[in-house]
MIBA-998765 format. One record per residue (C-alpha): x, y, z; residue in three letters. Coordinates in Angstrom, 1 decimal, m for minus. Each point is the difference from the previous one (the first is absolute). Layout:
xx/yy/zz/rest
X/Y/Z/Ala $
...
END
This chain:
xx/yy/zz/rest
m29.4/m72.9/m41.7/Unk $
3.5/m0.8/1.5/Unk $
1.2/2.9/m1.3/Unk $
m2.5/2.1/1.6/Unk $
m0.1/m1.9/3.8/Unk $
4.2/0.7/m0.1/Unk $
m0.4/3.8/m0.8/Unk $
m3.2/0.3/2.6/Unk $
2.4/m1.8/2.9/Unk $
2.9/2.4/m1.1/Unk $
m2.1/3.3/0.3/Unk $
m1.6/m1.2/3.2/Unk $
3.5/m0.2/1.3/Unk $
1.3/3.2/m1.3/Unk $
m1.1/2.2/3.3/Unk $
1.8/m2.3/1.9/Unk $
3.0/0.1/m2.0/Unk $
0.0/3.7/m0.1/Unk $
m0.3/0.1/3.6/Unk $
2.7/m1.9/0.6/Unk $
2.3/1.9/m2.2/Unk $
m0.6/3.3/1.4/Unk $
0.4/m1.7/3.3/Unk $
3.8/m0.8/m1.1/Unk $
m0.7/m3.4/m0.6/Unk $
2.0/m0.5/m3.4/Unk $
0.1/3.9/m0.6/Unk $
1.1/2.4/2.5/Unk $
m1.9/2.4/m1.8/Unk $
m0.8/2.8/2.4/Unk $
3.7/0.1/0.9/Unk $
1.4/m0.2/m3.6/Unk $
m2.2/2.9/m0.5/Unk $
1.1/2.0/3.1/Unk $
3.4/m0.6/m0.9/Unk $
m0.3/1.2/m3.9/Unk $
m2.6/3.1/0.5/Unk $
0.0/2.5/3.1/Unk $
m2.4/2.7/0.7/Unk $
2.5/2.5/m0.8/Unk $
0.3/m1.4/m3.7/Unk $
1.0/2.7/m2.4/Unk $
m0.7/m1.7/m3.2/Unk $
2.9/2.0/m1.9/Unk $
0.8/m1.4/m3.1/Unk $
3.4/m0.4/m1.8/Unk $
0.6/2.4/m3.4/Unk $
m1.8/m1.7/m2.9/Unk $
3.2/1.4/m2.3/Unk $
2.3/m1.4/2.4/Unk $
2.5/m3.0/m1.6/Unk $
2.1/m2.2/2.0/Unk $
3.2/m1.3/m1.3/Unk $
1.9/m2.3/2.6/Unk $
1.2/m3.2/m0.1/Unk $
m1.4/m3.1/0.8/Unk $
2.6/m1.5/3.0/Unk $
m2.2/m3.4/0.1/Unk $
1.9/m0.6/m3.1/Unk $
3.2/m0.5/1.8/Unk $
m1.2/m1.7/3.6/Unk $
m0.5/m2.9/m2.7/Unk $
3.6/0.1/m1.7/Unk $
1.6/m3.0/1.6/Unk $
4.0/0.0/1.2/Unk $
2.9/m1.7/m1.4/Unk $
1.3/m0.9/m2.7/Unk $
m2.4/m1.6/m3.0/Unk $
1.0/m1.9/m2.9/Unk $
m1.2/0.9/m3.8/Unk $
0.3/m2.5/m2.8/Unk $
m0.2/1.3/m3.3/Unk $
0.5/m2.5/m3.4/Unk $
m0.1/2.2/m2.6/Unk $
m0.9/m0.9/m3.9/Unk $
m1.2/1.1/m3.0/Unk $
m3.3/1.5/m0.7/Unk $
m1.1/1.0/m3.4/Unk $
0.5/3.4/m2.1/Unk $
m3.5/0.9/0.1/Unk $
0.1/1.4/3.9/Unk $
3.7/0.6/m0.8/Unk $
1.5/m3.2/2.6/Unk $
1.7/m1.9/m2.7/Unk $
3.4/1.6/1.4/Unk $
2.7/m2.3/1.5/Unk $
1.4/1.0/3.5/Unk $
3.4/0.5/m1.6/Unk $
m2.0/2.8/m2.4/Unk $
m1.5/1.1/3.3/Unk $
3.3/0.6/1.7/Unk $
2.8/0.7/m2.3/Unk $
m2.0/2.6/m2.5/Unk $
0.4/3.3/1.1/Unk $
m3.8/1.6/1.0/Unk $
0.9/3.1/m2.5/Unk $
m0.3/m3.2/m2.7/Unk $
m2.5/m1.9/0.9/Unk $
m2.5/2.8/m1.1/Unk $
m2.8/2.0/1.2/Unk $
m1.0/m3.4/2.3/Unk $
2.9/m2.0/1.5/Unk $
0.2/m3.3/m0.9/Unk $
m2.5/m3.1/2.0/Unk $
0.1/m3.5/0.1/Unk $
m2.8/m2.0/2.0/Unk $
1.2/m1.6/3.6/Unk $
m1.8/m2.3/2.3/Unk $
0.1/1.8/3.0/Unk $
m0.5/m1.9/3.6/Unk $
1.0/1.1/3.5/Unk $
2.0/m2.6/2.3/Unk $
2.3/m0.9/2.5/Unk $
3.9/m1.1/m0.4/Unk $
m1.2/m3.4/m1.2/Unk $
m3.3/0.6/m2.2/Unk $
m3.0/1.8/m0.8/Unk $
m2.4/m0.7/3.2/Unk $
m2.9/m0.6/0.2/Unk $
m2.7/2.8/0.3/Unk $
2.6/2.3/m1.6/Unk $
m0.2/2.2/m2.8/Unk $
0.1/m2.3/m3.8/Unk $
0.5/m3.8/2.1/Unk $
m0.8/m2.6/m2.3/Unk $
0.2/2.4/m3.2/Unk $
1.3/m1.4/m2.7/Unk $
m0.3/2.1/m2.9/Unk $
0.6/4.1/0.0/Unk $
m1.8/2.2/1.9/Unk $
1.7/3.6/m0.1/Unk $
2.3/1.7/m2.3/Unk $
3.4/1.0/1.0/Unk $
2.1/3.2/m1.3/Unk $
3.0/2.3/1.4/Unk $
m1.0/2.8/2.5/Unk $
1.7/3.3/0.1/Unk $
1.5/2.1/m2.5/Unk $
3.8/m1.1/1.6/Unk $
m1.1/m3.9/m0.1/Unk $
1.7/m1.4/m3.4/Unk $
3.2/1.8/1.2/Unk $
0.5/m1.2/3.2/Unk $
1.6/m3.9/0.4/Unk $
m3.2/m0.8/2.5/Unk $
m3.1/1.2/m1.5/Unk $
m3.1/0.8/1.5/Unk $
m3.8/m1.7/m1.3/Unk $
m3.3/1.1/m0.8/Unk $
m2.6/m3.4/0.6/Unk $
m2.9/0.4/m1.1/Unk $
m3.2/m2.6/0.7/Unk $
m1.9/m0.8/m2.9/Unk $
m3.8/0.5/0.1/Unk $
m1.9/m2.9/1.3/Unk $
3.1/m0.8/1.6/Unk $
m0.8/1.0/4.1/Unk $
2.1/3.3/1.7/Unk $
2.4/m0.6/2.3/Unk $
m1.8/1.7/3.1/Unk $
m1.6/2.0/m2.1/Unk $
2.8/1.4/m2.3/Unk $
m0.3/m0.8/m3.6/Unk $
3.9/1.2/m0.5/Unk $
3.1/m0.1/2.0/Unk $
3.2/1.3/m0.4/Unk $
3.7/m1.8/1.4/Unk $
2.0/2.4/0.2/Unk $
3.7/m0.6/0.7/Unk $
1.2/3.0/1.5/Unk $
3.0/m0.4/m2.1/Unk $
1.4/3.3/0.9/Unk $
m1.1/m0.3/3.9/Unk $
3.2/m1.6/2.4/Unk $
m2.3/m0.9/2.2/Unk $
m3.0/m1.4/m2.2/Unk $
m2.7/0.4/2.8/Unk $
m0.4/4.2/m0.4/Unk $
m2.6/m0.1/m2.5/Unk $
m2.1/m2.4/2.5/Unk $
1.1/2.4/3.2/Unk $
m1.5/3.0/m1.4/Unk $
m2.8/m1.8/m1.0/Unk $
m0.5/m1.8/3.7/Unk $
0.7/3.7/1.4/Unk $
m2.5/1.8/m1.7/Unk $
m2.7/m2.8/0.7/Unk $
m0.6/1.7/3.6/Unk $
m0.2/3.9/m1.2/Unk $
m3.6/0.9/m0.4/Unk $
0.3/2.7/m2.7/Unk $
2.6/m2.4/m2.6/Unk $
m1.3/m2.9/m2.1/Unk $
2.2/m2.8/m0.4/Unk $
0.5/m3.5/m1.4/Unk $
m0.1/m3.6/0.3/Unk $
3.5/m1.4/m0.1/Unk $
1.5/m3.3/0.9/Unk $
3.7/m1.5/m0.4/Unk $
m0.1/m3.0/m1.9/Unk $
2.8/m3.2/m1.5/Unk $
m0.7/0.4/m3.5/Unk $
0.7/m3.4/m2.0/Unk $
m0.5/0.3/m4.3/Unk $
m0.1/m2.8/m2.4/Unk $
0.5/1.0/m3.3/Unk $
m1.8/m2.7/m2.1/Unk $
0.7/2.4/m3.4/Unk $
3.2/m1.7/0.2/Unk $
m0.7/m3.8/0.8/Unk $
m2.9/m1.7/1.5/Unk $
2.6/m2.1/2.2/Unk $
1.4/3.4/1.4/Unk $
m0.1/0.2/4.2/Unk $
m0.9/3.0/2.0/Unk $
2.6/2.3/0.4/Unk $
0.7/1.8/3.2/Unk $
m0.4/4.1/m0.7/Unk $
0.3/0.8/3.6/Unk $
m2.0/2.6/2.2/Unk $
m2.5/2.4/m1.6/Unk $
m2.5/2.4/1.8/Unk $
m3.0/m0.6/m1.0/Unk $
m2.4/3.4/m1.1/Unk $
m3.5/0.7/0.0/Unk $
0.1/2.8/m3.1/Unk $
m1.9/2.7/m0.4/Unk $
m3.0/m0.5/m2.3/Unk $
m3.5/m0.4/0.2/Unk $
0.1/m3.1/2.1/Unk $
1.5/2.0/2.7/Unk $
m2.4/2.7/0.2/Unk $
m2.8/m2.8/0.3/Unk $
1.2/m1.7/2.8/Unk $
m0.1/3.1/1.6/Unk $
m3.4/0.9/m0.6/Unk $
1.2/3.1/m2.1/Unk $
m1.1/1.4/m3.4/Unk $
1.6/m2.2/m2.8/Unk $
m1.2/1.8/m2.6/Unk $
1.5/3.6/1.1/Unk $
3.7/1.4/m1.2/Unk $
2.9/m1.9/0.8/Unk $
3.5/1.2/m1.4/Unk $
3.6/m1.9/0.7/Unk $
3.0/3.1/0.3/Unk $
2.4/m0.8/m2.6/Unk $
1.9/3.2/m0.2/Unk $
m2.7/2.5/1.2/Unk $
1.1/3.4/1.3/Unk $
m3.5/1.1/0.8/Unk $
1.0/2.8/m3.0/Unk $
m2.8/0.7/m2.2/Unk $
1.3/m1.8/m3.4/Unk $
m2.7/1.4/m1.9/Unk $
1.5/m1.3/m3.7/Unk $
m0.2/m3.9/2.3/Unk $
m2.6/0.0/2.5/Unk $
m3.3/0.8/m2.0/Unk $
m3.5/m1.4/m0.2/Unk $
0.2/m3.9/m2.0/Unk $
m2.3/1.6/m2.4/Unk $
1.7/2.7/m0.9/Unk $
1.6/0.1/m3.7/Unk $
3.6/0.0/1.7/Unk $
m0.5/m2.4/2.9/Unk $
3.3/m2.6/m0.9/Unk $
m0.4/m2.8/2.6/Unk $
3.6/m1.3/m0.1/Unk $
1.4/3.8/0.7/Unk $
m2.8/0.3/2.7/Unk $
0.4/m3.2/1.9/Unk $
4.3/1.2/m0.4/Unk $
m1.5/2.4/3.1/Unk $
m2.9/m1.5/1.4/Unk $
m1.4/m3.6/m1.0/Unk $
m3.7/m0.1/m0.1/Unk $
m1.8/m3.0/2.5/Unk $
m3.2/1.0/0.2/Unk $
m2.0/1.9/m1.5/Unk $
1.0/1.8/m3.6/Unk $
m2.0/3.6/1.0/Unk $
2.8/2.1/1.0/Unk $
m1.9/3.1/0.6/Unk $
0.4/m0.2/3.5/Unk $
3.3/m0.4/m0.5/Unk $
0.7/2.7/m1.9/Unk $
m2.0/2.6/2.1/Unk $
2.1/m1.3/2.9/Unk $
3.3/0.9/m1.5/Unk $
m1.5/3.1/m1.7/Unk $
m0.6/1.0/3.6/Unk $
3.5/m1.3/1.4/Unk $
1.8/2.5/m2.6/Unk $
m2.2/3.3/0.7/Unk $
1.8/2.2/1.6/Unk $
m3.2/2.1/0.7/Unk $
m1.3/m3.1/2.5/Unk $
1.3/m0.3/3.2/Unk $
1.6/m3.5/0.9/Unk $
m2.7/m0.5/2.4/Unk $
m2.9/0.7/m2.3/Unk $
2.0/m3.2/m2.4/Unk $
0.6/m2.4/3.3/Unk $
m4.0/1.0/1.3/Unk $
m1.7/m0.8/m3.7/Unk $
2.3/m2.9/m1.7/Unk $
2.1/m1.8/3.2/Unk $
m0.7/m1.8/3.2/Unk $
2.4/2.2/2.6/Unk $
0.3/m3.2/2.4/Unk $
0.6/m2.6/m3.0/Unk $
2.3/2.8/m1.5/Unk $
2.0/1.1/2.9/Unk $
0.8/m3.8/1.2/Unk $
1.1/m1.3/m3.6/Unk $
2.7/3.1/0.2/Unk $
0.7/m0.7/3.5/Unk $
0.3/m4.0/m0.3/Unk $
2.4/0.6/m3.0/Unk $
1.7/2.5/1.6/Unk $
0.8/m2.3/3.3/Unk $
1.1/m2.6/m1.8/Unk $
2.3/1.6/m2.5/Unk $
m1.9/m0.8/m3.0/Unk $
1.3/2.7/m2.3/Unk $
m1.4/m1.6/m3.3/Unk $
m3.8/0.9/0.7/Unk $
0.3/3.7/m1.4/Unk $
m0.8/m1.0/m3.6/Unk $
m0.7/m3.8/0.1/Unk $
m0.9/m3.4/2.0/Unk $
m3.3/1.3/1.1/Unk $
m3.7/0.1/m1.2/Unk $
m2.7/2.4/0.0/Unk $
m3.4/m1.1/0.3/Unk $
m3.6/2.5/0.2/Unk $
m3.1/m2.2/0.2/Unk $
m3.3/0.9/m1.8/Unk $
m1.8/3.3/1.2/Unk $
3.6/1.6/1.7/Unk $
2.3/2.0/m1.4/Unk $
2.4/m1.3/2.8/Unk $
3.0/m1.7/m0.8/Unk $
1.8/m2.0/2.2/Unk $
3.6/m1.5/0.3/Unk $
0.3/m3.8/0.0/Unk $
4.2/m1.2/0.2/Unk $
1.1/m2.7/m2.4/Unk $
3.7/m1.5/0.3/Unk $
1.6/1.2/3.3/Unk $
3.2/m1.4/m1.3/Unk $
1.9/3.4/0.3/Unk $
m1.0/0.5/3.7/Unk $
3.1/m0.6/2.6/Unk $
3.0/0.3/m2.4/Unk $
2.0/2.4/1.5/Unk $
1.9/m2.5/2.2/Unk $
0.5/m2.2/m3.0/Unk $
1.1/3.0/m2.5/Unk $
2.7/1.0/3.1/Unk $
1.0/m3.7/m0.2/Unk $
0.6/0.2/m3.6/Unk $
2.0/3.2/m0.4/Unk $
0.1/3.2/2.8/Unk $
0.5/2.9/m1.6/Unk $
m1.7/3.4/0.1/Unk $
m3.9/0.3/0.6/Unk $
m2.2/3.3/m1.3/Unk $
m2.2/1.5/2.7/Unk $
m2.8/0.3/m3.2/Unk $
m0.2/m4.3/0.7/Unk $
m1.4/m0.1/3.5/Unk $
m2.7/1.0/1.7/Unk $
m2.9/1.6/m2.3/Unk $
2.1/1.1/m2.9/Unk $
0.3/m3.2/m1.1/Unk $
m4.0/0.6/m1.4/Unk $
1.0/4.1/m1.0/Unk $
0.2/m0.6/m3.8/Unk $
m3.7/m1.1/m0.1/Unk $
m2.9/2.8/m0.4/Unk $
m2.3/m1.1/2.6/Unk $
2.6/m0.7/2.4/Unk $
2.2/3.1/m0.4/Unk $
m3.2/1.9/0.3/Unk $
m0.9/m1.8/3.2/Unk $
3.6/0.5/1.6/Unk $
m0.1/3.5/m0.4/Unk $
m3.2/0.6/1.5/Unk $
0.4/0.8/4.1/Unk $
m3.5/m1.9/0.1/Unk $
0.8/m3.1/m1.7/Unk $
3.2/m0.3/2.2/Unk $
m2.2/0.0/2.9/Unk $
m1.8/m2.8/m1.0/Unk $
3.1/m1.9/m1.4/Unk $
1.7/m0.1/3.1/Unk $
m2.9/m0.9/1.8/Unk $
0.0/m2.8/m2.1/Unk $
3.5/m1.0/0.6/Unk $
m0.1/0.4/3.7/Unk $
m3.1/m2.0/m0.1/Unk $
1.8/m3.1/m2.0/Unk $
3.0/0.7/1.8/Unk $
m1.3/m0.2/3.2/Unk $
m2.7/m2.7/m0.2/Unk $
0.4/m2.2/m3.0/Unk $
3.7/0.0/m1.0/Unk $
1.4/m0.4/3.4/Unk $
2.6/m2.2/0.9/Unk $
m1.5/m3.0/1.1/Unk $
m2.4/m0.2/m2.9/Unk $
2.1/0.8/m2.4/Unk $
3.2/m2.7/1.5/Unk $
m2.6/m2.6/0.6/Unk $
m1.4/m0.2/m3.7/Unk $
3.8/0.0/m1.0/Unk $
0.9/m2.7/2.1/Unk $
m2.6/m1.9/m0.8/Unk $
0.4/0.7/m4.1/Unk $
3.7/m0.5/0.0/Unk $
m0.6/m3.0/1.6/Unk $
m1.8/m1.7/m2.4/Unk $
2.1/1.4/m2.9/Unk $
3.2/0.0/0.9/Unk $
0.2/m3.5/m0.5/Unk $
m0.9/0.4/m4.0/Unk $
2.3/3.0/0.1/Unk $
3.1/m2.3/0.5/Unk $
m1.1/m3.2/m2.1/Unk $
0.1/m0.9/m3.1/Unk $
m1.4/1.8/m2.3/Unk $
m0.1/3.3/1.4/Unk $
3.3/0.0/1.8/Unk $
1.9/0.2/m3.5/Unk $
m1.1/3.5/m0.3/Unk $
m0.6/0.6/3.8/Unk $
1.7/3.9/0.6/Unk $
1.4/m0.2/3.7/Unk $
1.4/m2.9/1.7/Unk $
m2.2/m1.7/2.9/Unk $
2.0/2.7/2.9/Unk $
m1.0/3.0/m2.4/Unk $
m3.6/m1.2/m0.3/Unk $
m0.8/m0.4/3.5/Unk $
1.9/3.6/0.8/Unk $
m2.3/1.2/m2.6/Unk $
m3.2/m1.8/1.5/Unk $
0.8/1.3/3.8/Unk $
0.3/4.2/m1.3/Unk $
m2.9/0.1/m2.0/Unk $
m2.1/2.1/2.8/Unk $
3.4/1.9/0.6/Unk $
m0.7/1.3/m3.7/Unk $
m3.4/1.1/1.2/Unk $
1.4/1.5/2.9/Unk $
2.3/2.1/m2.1/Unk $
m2.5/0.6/m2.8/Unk $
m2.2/1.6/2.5/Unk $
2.5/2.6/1.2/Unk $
0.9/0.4/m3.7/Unk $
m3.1/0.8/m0.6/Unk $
m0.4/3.0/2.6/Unk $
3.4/1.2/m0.9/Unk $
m0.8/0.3/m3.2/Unk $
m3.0/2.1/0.4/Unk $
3.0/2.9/1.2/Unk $
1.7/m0.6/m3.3/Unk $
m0.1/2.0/m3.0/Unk $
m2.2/m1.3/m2.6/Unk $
2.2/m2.3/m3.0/Unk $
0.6/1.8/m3.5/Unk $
1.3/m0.6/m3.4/Unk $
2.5/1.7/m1.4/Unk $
m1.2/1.6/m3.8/Unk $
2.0/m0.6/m2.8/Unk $
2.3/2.3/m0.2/Unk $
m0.6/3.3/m3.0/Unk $
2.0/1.6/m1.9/Unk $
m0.9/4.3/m0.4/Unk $
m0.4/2.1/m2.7/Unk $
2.9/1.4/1.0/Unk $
2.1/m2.6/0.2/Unk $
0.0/m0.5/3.7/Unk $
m1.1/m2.9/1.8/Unk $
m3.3/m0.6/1.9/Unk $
0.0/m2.8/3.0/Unk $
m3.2/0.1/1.6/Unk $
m2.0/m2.6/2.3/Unk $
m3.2/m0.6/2.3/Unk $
m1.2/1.8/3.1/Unk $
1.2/m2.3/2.7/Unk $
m2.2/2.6/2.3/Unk $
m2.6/m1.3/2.4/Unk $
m1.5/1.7/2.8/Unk $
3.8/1.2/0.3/Unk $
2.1/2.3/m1.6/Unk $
3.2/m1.5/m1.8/Unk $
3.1/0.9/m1.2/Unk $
2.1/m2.1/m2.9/Unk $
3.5/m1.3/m0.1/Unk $
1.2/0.2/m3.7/Unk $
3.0/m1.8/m1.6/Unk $
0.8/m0.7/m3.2/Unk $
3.3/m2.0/m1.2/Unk $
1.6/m2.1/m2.7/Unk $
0.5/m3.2/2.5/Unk $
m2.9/m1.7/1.9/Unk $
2.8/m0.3/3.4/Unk $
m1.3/4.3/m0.2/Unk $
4.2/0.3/1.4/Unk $
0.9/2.8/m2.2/Unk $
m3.2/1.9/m0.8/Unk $
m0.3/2.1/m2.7/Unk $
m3.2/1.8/1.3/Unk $
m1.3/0.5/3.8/Unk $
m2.6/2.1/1.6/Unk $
m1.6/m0.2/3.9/Unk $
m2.7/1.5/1.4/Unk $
m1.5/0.6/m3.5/Unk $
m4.0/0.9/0.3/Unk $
m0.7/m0.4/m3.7/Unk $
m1.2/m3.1/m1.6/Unk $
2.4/1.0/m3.2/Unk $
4.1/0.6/m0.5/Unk $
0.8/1.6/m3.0/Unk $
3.9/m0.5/m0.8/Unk $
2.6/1.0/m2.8/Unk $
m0.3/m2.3/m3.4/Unk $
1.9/m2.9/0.8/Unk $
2.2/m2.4/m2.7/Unk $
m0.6/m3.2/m1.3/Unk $
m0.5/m2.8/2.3/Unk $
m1.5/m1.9/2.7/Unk $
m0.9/2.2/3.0/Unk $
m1.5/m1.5/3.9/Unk $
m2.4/2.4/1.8/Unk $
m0.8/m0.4/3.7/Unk $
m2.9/1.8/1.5/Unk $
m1.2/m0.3/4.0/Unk $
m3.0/1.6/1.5/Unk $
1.1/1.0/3.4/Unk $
m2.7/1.7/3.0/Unk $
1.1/2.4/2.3/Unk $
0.3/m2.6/2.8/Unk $
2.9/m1.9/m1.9/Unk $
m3.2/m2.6/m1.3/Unk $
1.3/m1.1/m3.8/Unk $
m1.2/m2.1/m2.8/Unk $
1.5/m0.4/m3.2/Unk $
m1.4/m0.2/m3.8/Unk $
m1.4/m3.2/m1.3/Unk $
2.4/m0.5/m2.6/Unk $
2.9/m2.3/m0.3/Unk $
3.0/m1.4/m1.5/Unk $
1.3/m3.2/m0.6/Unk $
3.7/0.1/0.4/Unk $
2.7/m2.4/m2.3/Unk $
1.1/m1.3/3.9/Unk $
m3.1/m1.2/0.4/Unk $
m1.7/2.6/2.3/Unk $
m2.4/2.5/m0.1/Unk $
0.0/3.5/0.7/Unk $
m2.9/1.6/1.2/Unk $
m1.7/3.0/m0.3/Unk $
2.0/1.2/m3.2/Unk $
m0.9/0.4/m3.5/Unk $
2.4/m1.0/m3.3/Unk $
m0.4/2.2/m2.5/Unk $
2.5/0.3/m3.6/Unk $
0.4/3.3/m1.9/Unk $
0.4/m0.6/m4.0/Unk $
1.9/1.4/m3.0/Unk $
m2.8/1.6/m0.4/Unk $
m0.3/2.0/3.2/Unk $
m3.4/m2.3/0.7/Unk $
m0.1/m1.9/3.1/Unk $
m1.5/m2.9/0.9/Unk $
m0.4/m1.8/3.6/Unk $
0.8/m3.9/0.8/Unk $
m3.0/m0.8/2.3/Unk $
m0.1/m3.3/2.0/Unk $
m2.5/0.9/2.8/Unk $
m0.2/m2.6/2.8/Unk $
m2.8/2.2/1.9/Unk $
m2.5/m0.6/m3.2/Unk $
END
């Protein structure tokens, strides 16, 4: 009966409640209507087919400032899940012997500050393991700082949200804040994805070698959110769609590499040499993408329209291109095409390379190839040559690189994040441990810091210069004829201009006495006498008609220590063969 005399008192008050709300009492609901619904609705709807890949830049409004602290005791695990490694094993093994997977041991892994791990903080209180620690990077066992792979064990939490970490060292980077720069940069460009990343005071005890042992300071790290499925979760994308990390991938076809896993010659190790496999193990899309990529018959645009995302596309080339990045042609990024697309999409991984050219001047001037700036730095990749020689596709890459230039790589953005990084690292830079192998003295470092958006500055006008260049070549190996003559031939450095070749050939890379010249030549061959036994030097430059040049991609290293560009070493034998010397720093 109670239950009955309650619901008759609440439905004699429910007129009276309803009143009120439409009244606004509570619930402005006539206005909250008005303001979501007009007369002049349209009700158009959004393509069903339609899939949005962005990032998620929630993500990084929660990554806090400063520097954080990471404990990590290491120990033992056991051989069945392969932990039962010491850290020595870890470090001192070379990766090419620790076999097909590198060498673990299991860590207890807790988050800090200078004097403890605090409370609320990733692993406080844990006493026994809870993630498994290995090298990360192909480089790592031969570099005096390594960089780590941490990952959580299940059951064991995420550390906001990421199952697996990387500390990377940025062994190779003077300033060891680019990685996290590019990163923080490319946070605010709608059309890139990027990643969470945080410098961190890494501190290791290595119990493997005595349970008395103390922490030991391994100095500053940058701590990465990798690439994996994790990452495509916490941004609401597909996690079950293709993901592939660029190990050497030209974007050539590779069809005796790259082939369906179920196909009778599919080897995994030769395959993964290219492309490594994140996601899913289908690679039909895959391979219709670069079947596309190398048809001749199909325009570029049909390839960009069908298998790429122009904006994502167009602002990965123009970021790396800005910021000097000149290793992203074949490596240090990922490709990812959710479920139901047969989009990919570029996501950047290791910006280490970005903003060396100050830092390569410091180390040794010397002579510079115009085929390393601007957007020949990506010409010996498929897709990219393609794109670069399309009038189209420059369109839209410059409007890309004005648009980064001009709004998001300016130079109060791009000084303040550097202040504000070197600030925090610099410190670490010139303390134990990382000062022993710091590579510029505390002056050098902060000269380095303050021209960083000078190098933007330049790469932009690099950029736009090089679009008047001729287009970089090889130089063949060189043939010998039927007849005893001999055949040097090379690429068409020919863009939308006509070009003309400079030619000479000597015994003597200083070219002082030349055996062999030729100007003006409109030929992509020479064909010369027999010549004797010996070791021969040929130079070949592209020139335009408006005195624009560019030279070939080959070069040598010199006994003095230099290197010449643009010229080929080539021997002739006994036996009238010949055979060219090729050390190619534009490949």
């Amino acid at each position: 009966m109670r239950t009955k005399t309650h619901f008759a008192r609440y439905r004699c008050m429910l007129p009276v409640l309803l009143c009120l709300l439409l009244a606004g009492c509570g619930f402005q609901g006539e206005n909250v209507l008005n303001s979501i619904l007009t007369p002049e609705e349209t009700y158009e709807k959004t393509d069903a087919a339609a899939i949005l890949v962005s990032d998620a830049n929630d993500l990084y409004a929660e990554t806090e400032d400063g520097i954080a602290v990471v404990y990590l005791a290491v120990g033992l695990g056991n051989e069945a899940d392969g932990t039962d490694h010491t850290w020595t094993e870890i470090n001192s093994i070379p990766l090419e012997e620790q076999g097909t997977i590198p060498y673990q041991c299991e860590a207890v892994f807790q988050m800090g500050d200078e004097n403890a791990p605090t409370e609320g903080a990733f692993g406080y209180r844990a006493l026994t393991a809870n993630a498994v620690v290995r090298l990360q990077g192909a480089n790592a066992s031969k570099r005096q700082q390594k960089s780590y792979r941490i990952s959580i064990k299940d059951g064991k939490g995420s550390l906001d949200g990421m199952k697996t970490v990387v500390l990377s060292k940025s062994f190779a980077d003077p300033l060891r804040i680019t990685n996290k720069l590019c990163y923080e940069l490319m946070e605010d460009i709608p059309s890139l994805l990027s990643t969470r990343t945080r410098l961190v005071h890494l501190y290791v005890k290595d119990t493997t070698s005595g349970a008395d042992t103390l922490y030991q300071d391994y100095g500053l790290y940058t701590m990465v959110e990798p690439i994996n499925k994790s990452y495509l979760k916490s941004r609401h994308l597909d996690d079950d769609g293709a993901l592939y990390k660029a190990n050497a991938f030209d974007f050539a076809r590779h069809e005796d590499v790259i082939t369906l896993s179920t196909s009778s010659q599919f080897q995994k190790d030769a395959f993964e040499a290219l492309l490594e496999s994140k996601g899913s193990d289908d690679h039909a899309k895959l391979l219709a993408m670069l079947k596309a990529v190398n048809d001749p018959n199909l325009s570029i645009q049909e390839v960009l329209d069908t298998y790429f995302d122009r904006d994502n596309l167009y602002h990965w080339l123009a970021f790396n291109i800005l910021t000097g990045n000149k290793g992203t042609s074949t490596e240090n990024y990922y490709l990812y095409s959710p479920t139901g697309s047969e989009k990919f999409y570029f996501i950047s991984w290791d910006n280490d390379g970005a903003f060396r050219a100050d830092y390569e001047e410091l180390r040794g001037p010397g002579q510079s190839a115009a085929w390393d700036t601007g957007i020949f730095s990506f010409y010996d990749n498929v897709l990219f040559a393609r794109i670069l020689e399309d009038d189209a596709c420059i369109s839209g890459l410059s409007t890309a690189v004005d648009t980064l230039y001009e709004t998001y790589l300016t130079e109060p953005v791009v000084s303040s994040a550097v202040s504000r990084l070197t600030g925090l690292a610099e410190e670490y830079v010139f303390s134990l441990p990382d000062k022993t192998f710091a590579r510029v003295t505390p002056a050098q470092y902060d000269a380095l810091a303050a021209g960083i958006h000078e190098q933007i500055v330049r790469n932009y006008y690099a950029y736009y210069e090089s679009l008047e260049l001729p287009a970089p070549f090889h130089i063949r190996e060189p043939e010998t004829q039927a007849d005893g003559t001999l055949r040097l031939s090379w690429e068409d450095a020919a863009r939308d201009k006509a070009v003309t070749y400079s030619i000479i050939l000597d015994d003597s890379w200083d070219f002082e006495t030349p055996l062999f010249s030729d100007s003006g030549c409109k030929s992509t061959e020479w064909i010369i006498d027999r010549l004797p036994v010996g070791q021969y030097f040929l130079s070949v430059t592209a020139q335009t008609d408006d005195g624009k040049s560019q030279i070939a991609y080959e070069t040598y290293p010199t006994e003095v220590k230099t290197t010449v560009y643009g010229t080929l070493c080539f021997y002739v034998m006994p036996d009238g063969s010949v055979h060219a010397s090729y050390f190619n720093e534009g490949e």
